[in-house]
C-alpha positions as YAML, in Angstrom:
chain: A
units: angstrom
residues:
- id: 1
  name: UNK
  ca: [0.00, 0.00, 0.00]
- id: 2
  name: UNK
  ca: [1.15, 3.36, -0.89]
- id: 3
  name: UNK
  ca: [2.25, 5.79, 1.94]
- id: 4
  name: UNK
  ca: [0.80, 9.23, 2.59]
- id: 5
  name: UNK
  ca: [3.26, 12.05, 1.98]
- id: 6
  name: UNK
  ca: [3.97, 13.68, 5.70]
- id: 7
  name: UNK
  ca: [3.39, 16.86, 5.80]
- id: 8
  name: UNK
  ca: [2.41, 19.03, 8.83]
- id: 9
  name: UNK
  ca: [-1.02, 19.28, 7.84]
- id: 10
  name: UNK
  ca: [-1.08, 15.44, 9.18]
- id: 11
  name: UNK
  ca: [0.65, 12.56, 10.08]
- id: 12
  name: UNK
  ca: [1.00, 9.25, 11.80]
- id: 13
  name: UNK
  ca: [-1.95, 7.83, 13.86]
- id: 14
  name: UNK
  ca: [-0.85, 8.45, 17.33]
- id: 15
  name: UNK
  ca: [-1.02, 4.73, 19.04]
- id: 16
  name: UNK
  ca: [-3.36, 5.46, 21.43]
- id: 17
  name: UNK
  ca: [-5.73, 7.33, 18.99]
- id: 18
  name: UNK
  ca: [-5.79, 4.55, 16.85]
- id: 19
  name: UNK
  ca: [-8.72, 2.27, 16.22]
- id: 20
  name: UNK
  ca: [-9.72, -1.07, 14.67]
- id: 21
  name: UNK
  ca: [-8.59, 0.02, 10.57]
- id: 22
  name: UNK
  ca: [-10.50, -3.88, 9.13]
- id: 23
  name: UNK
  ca: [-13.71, -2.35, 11.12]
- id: 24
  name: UNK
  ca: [-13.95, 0.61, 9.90]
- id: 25
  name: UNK
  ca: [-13.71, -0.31, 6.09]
- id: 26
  name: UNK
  ca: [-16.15, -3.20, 6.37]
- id: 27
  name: UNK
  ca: [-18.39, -0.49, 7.92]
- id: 28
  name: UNK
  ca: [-17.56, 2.08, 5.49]
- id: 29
  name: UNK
  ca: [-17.67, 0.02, 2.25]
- id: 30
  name: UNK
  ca: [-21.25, 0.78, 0.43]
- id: 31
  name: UNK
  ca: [-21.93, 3.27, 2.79]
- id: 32
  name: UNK
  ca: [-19.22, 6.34, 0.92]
- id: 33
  name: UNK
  ca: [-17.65, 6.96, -2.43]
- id: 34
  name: UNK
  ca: [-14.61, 4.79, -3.17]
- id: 35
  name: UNK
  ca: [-14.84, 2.94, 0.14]
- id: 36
  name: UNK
  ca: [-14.53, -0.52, -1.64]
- id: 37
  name: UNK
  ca: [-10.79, 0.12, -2.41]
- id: 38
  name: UNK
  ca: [-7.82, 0.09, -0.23]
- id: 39
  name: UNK
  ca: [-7.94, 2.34, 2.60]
- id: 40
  name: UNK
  ca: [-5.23, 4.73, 3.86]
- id: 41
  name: UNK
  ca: [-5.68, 6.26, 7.44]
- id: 42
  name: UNK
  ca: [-3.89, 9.63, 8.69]
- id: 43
  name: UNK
  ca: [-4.23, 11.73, 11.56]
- id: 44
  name: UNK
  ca: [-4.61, 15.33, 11.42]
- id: 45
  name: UNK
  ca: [-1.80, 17.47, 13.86]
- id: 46
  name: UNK
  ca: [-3.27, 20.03, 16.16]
- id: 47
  name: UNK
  ca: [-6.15, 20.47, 17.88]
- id: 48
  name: UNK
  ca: [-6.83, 19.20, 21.70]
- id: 49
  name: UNK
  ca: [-10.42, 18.31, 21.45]
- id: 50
  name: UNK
  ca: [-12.17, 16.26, 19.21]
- id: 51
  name: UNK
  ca: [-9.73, 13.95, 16.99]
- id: 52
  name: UNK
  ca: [-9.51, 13.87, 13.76]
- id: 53
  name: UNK
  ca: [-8.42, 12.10, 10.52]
- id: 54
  name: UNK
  ca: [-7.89, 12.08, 6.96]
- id: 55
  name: UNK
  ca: [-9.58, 8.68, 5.07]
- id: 56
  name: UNK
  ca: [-7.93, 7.96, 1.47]
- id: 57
  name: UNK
  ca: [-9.49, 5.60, -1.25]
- id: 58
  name: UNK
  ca: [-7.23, 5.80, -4.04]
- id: 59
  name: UNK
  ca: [-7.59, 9.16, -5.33]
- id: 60
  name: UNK
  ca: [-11.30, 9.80, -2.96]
- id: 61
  name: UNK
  ca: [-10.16, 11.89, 0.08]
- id: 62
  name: UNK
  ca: [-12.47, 12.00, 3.31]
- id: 63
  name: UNK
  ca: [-12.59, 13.52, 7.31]
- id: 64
  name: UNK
  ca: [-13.58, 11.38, 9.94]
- id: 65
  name: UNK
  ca: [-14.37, 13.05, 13.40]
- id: 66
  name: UNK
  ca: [-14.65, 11.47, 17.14]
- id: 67
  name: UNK
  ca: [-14.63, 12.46, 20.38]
- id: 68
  name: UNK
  ca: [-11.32, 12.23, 22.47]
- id: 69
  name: UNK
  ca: [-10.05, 9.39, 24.50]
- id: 70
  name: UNK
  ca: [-11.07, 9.50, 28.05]
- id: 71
  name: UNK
  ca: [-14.27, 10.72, 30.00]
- id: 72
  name: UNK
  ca: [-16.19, 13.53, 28.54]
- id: 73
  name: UNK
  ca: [-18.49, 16.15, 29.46]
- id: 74
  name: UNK
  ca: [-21.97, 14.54, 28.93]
- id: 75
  name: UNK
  ca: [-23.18, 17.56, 26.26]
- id: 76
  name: UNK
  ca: [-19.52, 18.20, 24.68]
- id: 77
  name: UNK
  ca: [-18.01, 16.38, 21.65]
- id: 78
  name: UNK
  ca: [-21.28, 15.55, 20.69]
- id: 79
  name: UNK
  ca: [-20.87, 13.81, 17.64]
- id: 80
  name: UNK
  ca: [-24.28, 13.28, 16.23]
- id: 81
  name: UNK
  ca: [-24.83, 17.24, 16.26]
- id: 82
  name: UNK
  ca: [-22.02, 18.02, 14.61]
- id: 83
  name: UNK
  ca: [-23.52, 15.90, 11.78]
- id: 84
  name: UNK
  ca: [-26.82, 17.41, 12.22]
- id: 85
  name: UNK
  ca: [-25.61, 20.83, 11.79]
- id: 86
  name: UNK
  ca: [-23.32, 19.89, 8.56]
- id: 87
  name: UNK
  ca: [-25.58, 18.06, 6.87]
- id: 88
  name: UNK
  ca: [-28.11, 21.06, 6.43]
- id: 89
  name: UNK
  ca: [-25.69, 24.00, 7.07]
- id: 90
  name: UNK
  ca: [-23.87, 23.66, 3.86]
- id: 91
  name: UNK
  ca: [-27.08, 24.47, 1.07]
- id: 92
  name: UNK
  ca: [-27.05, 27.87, 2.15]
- id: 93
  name: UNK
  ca: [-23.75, 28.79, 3.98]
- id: 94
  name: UNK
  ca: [-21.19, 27.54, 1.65]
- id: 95
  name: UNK
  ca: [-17.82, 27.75, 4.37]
- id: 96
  name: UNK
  ca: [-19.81, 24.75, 6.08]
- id: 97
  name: UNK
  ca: [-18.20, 21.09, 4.99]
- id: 98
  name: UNK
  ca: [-21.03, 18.62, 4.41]
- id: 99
  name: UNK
  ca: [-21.32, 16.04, 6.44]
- id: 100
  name: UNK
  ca: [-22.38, 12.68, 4.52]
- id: 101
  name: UNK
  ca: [-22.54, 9.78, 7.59]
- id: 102
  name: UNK
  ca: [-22.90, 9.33, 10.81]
- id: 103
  name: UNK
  ca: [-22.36, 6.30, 13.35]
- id: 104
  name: UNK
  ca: [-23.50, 6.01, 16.73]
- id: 105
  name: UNK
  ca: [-22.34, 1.96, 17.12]
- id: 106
  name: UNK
  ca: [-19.37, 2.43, 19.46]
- id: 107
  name: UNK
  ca: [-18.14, -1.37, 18.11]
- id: 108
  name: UNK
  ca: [-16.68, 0.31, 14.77]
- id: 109
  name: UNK
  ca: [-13.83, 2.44, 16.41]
- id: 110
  name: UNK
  ca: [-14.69, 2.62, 19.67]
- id: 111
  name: UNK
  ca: [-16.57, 6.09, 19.69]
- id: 112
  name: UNK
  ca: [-19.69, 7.91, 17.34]
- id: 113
  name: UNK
  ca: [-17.92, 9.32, 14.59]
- id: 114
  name: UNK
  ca: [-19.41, 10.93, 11.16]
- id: 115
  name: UNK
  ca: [-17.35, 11.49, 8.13]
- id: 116
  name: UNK
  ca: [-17.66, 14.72, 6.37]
- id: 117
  name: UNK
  ca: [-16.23, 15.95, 2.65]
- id: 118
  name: UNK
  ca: [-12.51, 16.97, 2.90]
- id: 119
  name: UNK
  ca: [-11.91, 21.22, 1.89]
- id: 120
  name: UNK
  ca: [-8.29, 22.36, 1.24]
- id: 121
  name: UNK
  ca: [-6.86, 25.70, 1.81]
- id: 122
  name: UNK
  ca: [-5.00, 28.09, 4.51]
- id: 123
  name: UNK
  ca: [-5.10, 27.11, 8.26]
- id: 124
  name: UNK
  ca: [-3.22, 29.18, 10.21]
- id: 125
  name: UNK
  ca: [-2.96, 26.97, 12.92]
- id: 126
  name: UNK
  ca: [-2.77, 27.89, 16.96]
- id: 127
  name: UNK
  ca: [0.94, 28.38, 18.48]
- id: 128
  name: UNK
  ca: [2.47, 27.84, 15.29]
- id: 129
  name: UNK
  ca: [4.21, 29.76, 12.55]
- id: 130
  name: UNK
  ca: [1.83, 30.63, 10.08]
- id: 131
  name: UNK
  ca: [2.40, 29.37, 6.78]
- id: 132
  name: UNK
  ca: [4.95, 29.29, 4.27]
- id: 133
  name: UNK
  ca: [2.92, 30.06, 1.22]
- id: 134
  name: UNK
  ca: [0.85, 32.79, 3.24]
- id: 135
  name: UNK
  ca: [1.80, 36.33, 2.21]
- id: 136
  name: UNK
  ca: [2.71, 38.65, 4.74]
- id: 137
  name: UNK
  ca: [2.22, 41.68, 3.71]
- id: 138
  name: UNK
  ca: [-0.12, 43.99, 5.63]
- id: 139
  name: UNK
  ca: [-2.75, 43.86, 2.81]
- id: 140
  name: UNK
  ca: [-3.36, 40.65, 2.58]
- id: 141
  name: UNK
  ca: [-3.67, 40.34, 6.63]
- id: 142
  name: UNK
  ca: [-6.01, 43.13, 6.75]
- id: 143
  name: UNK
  ca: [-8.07, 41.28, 3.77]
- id: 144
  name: UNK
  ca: [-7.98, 38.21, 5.63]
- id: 145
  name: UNK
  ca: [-9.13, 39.87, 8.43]
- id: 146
  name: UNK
  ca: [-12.00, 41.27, 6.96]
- id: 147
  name: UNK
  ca: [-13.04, 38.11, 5.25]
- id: 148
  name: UNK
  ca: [-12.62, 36.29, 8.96]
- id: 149
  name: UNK
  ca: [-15.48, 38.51, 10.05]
- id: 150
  name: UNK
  ca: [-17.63, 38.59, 7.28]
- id: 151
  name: UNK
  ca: [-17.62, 34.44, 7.08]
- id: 152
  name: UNK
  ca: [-18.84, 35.07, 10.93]
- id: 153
  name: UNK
  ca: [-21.84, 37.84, 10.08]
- id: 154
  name: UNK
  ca: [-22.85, 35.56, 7.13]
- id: 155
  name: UNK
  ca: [-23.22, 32.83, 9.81]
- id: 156
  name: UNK
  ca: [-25.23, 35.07, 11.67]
- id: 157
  name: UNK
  ca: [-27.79, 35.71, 9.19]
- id: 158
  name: UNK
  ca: [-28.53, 32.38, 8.32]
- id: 159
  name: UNK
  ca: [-32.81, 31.14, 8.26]
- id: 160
  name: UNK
  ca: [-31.57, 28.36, 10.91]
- id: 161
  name: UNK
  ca: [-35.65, 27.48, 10.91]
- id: 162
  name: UNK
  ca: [-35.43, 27.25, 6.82]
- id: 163
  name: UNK
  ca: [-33.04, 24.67, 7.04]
- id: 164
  name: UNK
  ca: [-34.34, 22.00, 9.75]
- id: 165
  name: UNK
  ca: [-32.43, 23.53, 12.58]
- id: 166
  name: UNK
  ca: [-35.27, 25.53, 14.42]
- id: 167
  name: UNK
  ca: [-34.65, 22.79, 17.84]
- id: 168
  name: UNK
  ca: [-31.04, 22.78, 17.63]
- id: 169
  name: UNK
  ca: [-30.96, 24.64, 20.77]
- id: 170
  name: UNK
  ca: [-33.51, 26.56, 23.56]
- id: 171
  name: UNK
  ca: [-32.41, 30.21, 22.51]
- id: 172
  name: UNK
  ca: [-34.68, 31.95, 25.29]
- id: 173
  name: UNK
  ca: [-32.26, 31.90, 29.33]
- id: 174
  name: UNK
  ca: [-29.14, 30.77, 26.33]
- id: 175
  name: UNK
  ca: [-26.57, 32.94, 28.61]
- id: 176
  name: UNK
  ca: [-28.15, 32.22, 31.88]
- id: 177
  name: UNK
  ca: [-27.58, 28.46, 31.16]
- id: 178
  name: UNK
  ca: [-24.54, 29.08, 29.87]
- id: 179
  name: UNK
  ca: [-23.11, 30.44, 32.70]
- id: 180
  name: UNK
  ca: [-24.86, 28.07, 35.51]
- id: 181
  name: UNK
  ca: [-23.52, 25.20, 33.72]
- id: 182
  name: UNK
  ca: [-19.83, 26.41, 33.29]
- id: 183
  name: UNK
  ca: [-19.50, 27.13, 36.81]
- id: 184
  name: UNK
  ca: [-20.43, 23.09, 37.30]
- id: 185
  name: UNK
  ca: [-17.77, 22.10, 34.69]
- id: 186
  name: UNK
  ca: [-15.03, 24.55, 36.40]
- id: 187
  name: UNK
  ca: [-16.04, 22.90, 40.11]
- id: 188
  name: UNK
  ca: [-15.55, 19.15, 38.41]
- id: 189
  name: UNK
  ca: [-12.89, 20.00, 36.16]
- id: 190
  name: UNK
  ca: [-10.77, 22.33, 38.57]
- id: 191
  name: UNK
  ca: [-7.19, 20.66, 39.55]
- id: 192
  name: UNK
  ca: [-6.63, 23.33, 42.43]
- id: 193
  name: UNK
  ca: [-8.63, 26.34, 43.49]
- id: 194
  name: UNK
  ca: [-8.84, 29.75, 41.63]
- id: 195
  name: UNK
  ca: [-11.06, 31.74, 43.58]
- id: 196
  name: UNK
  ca: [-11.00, 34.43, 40.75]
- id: 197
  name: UNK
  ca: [-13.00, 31.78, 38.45]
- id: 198
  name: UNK
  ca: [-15.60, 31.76, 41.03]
- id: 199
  name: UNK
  ca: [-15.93, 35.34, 41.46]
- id: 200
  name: UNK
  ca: [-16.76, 36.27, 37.82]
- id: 201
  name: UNK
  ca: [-19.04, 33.01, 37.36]
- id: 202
  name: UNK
  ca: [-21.47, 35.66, 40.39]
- id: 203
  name: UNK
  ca: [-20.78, 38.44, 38.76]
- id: 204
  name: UNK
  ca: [-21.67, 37.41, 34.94]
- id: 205
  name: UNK
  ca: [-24.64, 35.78, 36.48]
- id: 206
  name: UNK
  ca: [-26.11, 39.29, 38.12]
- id: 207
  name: UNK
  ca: [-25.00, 41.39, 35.34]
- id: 208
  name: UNK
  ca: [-26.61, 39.84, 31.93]
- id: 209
  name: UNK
  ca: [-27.09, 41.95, 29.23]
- id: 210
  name: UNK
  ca: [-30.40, 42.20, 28.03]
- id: 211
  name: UNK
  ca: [-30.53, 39.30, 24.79]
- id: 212
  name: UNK
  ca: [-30.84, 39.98, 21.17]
- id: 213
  name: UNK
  ca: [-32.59, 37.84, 18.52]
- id: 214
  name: UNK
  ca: [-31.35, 34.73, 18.26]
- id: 215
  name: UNK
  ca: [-28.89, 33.44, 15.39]
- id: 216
  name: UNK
  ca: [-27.03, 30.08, 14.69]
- id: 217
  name: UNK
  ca: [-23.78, 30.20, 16.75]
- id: 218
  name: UNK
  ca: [-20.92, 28.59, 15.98]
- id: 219
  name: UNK
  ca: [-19.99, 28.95, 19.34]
- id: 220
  name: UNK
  ca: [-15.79, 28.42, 18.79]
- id: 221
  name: UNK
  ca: [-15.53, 30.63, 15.76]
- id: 222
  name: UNK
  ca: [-11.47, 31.87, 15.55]
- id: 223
  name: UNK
  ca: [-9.24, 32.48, 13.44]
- id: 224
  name: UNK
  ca: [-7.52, 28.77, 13.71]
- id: 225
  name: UNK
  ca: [-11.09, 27.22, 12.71]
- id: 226
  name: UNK
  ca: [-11.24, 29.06, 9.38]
- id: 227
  name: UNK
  ca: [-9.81, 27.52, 6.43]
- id: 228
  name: UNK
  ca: [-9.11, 30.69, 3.32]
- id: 229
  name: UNK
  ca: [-8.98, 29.76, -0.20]
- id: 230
  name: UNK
  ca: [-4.81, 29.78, -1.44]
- id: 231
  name: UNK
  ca: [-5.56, 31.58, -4.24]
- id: 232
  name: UNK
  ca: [-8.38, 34.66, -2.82]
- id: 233
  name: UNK
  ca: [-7.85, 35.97, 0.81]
- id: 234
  name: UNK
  ca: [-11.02, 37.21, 0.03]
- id: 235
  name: UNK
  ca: [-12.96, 33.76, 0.24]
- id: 236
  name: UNK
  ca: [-13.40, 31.14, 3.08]
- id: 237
  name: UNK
  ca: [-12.55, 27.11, 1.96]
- id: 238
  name: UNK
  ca: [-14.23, 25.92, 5.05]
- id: 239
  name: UNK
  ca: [-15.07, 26.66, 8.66]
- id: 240
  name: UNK
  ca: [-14.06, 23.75, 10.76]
- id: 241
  name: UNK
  ca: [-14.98, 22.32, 14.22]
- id: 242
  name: UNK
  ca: [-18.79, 22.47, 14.40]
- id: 243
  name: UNK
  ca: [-19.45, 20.24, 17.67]
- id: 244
  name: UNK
  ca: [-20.41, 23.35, 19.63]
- id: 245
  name: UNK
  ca: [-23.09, 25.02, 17.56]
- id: 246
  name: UNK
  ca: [-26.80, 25.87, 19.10]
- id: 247
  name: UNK
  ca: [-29.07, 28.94, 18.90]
- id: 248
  name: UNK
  ca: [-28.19, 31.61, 21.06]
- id: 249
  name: UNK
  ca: [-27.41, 35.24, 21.25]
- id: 250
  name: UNK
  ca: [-25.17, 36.04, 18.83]
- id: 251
  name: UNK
  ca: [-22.77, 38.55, 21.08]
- id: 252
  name: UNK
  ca: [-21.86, 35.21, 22.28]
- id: 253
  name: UNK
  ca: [-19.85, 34.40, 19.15]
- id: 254
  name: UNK
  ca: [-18.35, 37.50, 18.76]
- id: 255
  name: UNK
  ca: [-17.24, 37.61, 22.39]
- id: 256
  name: UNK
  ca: [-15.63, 34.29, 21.73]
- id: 257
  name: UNK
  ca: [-14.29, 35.81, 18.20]
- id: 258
  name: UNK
  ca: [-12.35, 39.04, 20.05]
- id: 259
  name: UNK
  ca: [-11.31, 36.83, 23.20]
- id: 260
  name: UNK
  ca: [-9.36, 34.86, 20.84]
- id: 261
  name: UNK
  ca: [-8.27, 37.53, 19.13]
- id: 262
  name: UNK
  ca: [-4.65, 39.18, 20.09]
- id: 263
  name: UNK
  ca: [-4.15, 43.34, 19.94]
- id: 264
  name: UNK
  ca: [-0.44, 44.48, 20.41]
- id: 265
  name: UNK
  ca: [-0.97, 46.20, 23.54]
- id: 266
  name: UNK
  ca: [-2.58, 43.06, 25.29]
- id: 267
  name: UNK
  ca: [-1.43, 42.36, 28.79]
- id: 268
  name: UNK
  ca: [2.55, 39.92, 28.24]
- id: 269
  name: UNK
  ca: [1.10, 36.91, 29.73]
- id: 270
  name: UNK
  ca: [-2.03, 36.98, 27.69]
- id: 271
  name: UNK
  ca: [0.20, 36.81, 24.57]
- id: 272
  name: UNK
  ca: [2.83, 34.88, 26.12]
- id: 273
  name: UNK
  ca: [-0.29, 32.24, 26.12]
- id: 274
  name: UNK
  ca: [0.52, 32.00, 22.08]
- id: 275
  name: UNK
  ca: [4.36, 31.22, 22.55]
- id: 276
  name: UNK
  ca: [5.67, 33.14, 20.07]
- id: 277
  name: UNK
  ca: [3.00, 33.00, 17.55]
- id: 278
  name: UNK
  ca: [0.58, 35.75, 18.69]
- id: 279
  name: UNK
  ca: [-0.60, 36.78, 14.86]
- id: 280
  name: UNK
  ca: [-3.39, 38.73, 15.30]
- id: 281
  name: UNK
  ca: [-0.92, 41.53, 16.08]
- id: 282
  name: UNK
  ca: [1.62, 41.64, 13.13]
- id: 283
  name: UNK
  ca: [1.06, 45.15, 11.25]
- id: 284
  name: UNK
  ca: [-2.21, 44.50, 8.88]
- id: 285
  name: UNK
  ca: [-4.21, 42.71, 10.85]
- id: 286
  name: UNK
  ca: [-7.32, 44.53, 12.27]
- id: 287
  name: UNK
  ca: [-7.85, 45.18, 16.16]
- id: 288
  name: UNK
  ca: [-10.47, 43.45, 17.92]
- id: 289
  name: UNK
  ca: [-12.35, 47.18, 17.69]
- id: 290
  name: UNK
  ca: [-12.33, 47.29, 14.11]
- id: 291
  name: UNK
  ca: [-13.28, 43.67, 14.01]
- id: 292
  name: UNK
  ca: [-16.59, 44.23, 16.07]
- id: 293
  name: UNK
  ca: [-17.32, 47.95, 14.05]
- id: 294
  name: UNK
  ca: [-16.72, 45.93, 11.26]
- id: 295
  name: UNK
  ca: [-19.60, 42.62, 12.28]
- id: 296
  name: UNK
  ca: [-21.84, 45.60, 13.22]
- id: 297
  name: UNK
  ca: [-21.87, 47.26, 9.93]
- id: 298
  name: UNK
  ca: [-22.69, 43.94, 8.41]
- id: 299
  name: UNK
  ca: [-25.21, 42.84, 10.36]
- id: 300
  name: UNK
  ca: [-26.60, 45.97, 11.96]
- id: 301
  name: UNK
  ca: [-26.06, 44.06, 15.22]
- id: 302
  name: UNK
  ca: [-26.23, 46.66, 18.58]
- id: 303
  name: UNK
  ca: [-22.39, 45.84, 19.91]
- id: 304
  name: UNK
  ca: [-22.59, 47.78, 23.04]
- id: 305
  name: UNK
  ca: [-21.81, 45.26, 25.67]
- id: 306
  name: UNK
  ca: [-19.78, 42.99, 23.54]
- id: 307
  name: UNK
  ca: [-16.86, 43.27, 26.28]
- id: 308
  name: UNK
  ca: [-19.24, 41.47, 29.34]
- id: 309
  name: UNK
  ca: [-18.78, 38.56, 26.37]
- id: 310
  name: UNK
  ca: [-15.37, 38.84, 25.32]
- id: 311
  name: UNK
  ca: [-14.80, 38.46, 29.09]
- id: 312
  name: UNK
  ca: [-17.62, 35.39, 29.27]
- id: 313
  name: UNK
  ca: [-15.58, 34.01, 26.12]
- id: 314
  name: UNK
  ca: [-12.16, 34.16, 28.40]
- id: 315
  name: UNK
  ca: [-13.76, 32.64, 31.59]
- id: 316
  name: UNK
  ca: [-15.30, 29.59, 29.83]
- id: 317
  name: UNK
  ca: [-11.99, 29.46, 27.70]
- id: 318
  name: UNK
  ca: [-10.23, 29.49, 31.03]
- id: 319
  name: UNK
  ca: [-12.45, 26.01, 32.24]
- id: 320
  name: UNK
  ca: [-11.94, 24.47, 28.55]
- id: 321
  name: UNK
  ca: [-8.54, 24.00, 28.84]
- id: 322
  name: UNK
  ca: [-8.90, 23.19, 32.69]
- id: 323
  name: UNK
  ca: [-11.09, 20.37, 31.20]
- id: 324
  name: UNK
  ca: [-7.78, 19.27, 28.69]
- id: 325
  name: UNK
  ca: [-5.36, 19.80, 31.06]
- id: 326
  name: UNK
  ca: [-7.47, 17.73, 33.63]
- id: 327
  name: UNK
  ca: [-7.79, 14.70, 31.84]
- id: 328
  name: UNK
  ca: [-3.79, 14.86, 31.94]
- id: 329
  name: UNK
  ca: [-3.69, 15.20, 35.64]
- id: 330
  name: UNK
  ca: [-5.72, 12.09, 35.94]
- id: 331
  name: UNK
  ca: [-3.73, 10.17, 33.47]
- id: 332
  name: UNK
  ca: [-6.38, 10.18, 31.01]
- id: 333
  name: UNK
  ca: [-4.04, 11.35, 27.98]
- id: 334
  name: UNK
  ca: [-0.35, 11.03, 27.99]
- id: 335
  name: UNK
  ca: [-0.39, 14.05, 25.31]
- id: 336
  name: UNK
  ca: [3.01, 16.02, 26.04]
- id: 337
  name: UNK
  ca: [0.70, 19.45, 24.82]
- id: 338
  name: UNK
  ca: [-1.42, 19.05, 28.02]
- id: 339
  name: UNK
  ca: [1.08, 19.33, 30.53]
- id: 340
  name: UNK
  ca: [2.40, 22.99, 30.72]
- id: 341
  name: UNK
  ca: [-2.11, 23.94, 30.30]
- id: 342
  name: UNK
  ca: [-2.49, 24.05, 33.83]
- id: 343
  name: UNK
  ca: [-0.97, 27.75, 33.56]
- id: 344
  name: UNK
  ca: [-3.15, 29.23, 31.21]
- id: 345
  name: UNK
  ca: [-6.33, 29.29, 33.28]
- id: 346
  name: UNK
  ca: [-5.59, 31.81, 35.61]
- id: 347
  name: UNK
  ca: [-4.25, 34.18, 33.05]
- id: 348
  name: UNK
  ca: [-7.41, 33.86, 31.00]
- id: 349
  name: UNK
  ca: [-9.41, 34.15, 34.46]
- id: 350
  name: UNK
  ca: [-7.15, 37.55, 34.88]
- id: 351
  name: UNK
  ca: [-8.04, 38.76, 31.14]
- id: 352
  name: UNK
  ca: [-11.29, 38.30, 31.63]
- id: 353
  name: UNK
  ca: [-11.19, 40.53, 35.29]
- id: 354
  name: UNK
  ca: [-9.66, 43.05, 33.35]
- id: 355
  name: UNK
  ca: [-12.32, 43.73, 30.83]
- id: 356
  name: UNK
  ca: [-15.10, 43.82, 33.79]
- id: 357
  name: UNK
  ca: [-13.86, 45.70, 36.24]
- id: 358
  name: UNK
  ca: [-14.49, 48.81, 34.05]
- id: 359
  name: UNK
  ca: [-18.20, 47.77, 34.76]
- id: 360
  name: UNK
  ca: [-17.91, 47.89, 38.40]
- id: 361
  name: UNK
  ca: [-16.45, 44.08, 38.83]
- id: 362
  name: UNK
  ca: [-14.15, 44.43, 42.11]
- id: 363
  name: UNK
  ca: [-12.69, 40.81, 42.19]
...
């Protein structure tokens, strides 16, 4: 059988990530294009949630997606969503893959999975350089800045109901519940006590802003999920990493959108969380303000108290990677990547404080 070129788009299946191959092509074969011929398996690099790999049949490329080893949060890396939402999302919001199967029989590999159409383009991937064939000129990062915001207001005006998706989520109390529940997941995930993560869980619960009309959210929409077209800055290949999506208030989004994003004159240990490769700031790229002036002139969207969700989007980032770095704690993962995460929380915690306190947050 032929190897797969390694490149560090993906690679070797890591051993413990790997899964019953003879299963998974009897399953497979009938059920997707080109499945009856010999099957190559690779792993895509990156990425510390749900895992993912690259299916070949001859010349037919696919993406499988699963859930990561270990125990799980009982509504994340919910596989059968993710295929919900891509199997309808991509007739009228083109950045969407489509989604083409779905498997809930845990016998195949161990896990749901659902296998999606493989896109190709730019990722300019977390912590690492960005690259090669990117240019770098401050045109082309302020165009791909641009486009990075649109692809988000187009998401935002999407007729969810028009395309089956009306009961994807309960948009009325969406922030409320948001918050209740991610002060659970800090208090089970938490590997020693940051009374600062406490503190803000109170105050974002007593100081809600009041809710706008719902949208689809993508709910982890940054600049590391969005794949751009090699040839056009201008266009969007694909928007990846769909497991989180629901109805909700659409500040939510955004707030996740700027918390990710990096501005030059951002506290040292906030960037220092990129080590080294920080690129929101190189000259080009637009500030989180011009980002958000930017979504509100698309989408006529009131922006006003997009800050209380930039800091909700760096508390709940802050318990995400508690989650990750948890599960290494406990000896759930042997991943190398996890072990230096325990640091990050705090400093994401602090961010967060930061953009509050200008609203009368004392903690």
């Amino acid at each position: 059988m032929a190897e797969l070129a390694q490149t560090e788009e993906y690679g070797e299946v890591a051993g413990e990530e790997d899964f019953s191959r003879p299963a998974l092509k009897a399953y497979l074969s009938g059920k997707l294009e080109g499945a009856e011929q010999p099957m190559e398996v690779r792993q895509f690099r990156g990425g510390h949630s749900n895992l993912t790999y690259l299916l070949r049949f001859g010349a037919r490329e696919w993406v499988m997606r699963r859930p990561p080893l270990g125990p799980v949060p009982p509504t994340a890396h919910d596989m059968s969503r993710e295929y919900r939402v891509l199997s309808a999302l991509w007739r009228v919001y083109p950045p969407a893959p489509r989604a083409l199967l779905f498997c809930d029989d845990t016998g195949v590999i161990g896990a749901p999975f659902y296998v999606m159409e493989r896109r190709h383009g730019l990722v300019i991937r977390m912590r690492q350089p960005l690259p090669s064939e990117l240019p770098t000129d401050p045109a082309s990062f302020r165009l791909l800045s641009e486009t990075f915001i649109d692809a988000l207001a187009q998401l935002h005006m999407v007729d969810y109901e028009a395309i089956g998706l009306g009961t994807l989520g309960r948009p009325q109390g969406f922030v409320e519940r948001q918050i209740t529940g991610w002060m659970t997941r800090w208090e089970r995930a938490k590997t020693r006590e940051v009374p600062l993560m406490n503190r803000l869980g109170e105050w974002f619960l007593s100081h809600m802003p009041a809710p706008q009309t719902p949208t689809l959210l993508h709910n982890d929409f940054f600049l590391h999920n969005v794949m751009f077209n090699r040839e056009d800055l201008g266009k969007v290949s694909a928007v990846l990493d769909w497991e989180m999506c629901t109805l909700g208030d659409p500040m939510v989004d955004l707030g996740t959108t700027l918390a990710y994003w990096r501005d030059p004159g951002d506290d040292e240990e906030l960037l220092a969380l990129a080590e080294g490769h920080a690129h929101s700031i190189l000259p080009g790229f637009l500030g989180r303000d011009q980002l958000a002036e930017r979504y509100a002139r698309c989408t006529g969207r009131d922006i006003s108290a997009v800050s209380y969700y930039t800091a909700l989007a760096h508390w709940k980032t802050a318990t995400v990677v508690e989650q990750i770095y948890s599960r290494y704690v406990r000896g759930q993962t042997s991943d190398a990547r996890f072990a230096t995460m325990g640091k990050q929380p705090p400093v994401l915690a602090g961010a967060a404080a930061a953009l509050v306190r200008r609203f009368g947050f004392s903690g």
